[in-house]
C-alpha positions, -999 to +999 in steps of 0.1 A: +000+000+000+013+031-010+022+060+020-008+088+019+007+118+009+000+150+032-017+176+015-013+212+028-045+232+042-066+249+008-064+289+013-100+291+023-089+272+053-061+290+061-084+326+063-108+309+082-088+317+120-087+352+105-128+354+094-136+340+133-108+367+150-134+397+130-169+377+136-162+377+170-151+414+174-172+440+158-145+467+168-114+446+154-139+445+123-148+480+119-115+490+125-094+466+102-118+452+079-144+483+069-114+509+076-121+532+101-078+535+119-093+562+143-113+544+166-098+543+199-099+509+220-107+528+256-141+546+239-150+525+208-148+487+218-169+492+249-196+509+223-188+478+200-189+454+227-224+470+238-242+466+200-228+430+201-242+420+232-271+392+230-282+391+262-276+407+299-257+381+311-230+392+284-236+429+299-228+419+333-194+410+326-186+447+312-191+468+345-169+496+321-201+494+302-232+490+323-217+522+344-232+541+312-266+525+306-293+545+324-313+526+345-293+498+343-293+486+385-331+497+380-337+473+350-316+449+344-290+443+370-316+415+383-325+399+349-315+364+341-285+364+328-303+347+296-326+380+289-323+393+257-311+426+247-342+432+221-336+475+219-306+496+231-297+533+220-267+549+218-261+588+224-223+606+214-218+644+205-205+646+164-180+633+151-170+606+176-176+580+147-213+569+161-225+564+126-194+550+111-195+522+136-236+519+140-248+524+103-219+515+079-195+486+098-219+471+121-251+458+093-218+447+076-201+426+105-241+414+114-238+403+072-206+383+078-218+365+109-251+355+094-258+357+054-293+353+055-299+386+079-327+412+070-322+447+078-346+479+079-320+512+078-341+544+087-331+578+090-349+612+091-348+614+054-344+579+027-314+600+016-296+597+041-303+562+052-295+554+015-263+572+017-252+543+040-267+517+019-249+528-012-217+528+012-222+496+022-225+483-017-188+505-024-170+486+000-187+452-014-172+462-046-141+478-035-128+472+001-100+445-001-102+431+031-137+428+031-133+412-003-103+389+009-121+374+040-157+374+026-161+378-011-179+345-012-211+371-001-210+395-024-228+385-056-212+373-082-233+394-105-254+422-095-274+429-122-296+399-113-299+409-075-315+439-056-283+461-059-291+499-056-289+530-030-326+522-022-317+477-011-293+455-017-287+414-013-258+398-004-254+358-012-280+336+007-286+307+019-324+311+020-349+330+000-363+359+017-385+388+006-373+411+022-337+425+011-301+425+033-305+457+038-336+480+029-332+521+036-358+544+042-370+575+056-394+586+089-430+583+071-420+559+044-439+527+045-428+494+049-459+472+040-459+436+051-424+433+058-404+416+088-374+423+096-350+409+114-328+437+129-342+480+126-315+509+129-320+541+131-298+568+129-307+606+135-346+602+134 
């Protein structure tokens, strides 16, 4: 019988330790992945850490974080550690990157953990909250290590997707009707649609 011959790990393998370090850290994501350098550890991974958070019991662990929900001893210091986090709001003055990490890297990182996701992206006017879509779409196209790690979701063609300022779809698993991500305005309507995560930025 012939020796088996060892064959070395196919590249895909070989990113995958690199595709889990930025699934499991939304701030290591926005930072490297999406390209936003100036977001500070001390201010922005305790945000990050705060929008990734599942349930309280995740919460309770961060003290440097629950010291800045309201309410928090009130609420939820004596929930189950299994409750859900189902809403959570996040107040900074300008230009402290609020909607570079809320609006632009996290419906991306919530994309690469889960393909199949459904998103509703309001704003105070469609224009703006399809300003963010149409972001999203450029670094699809164009952002290399968003391309490197996780090409495999962006559509191989577009023109026979949803792929606009207005919604776009990523590569599924499952057919849904409602889009990735779907951007509109306060007063538009949404008919008959369920989706699975809402952001709103400046209502």
């Amino acid at each position: 019988m012939s020796p088996r011959l060892a064959t070395a790990p196919s590249p895909v393998d070989r990113l995958e330790p690199a595709r889990e370090v930025y699934r499991s850290s939304l701030f290591r994501f926005a930072r490297d992945i999406i390209g936003f350098p100036d977001l500070i550890e001390r201010l922005h991974e305790p945000i990050c850490a705060f929008l990734s958070a599942e349930t309280v019991g995740a919460l309770k662990a961060r003290p440097d974080i629950t010291r800045h929900i309201v309410g928090w001893a009130e609420r939820w210091a004596d929930q189950p550690d299994t409750a859900p986090i189902r809403k959570r709001l996040v107040l900074l003055p300008r230009d402290h990157f609020k909607s570079s990490i809320i609006s632009i890297a996290y419906p991306l990182w919530r994309q690469v953990r889960n393909q199949n996701v459904s998103m509703l992206q309001s704003s105070s006017k469609i224009d703006n909250s399809a300003h963010f879509c149409a972001r999203h779409r450029r670094l699809w196209e164009k952002r290399l290590p968003l391309i490197d790690l996780f090409g495999s979701l962006r559509p191989v063609d577009t023109n026979k997707v949803k792929w606009t300022d207005a919604e776009y779809v990523i590569t599924r698993t499952k057919d849904s009707v409602e889009a990735t991500v779907t951007s509109t305005g306060v007063g538009g309507g949404i008919a008959s649609r369920h989706y699975d995560l809402h952001l709103f930025d400046d209502l």
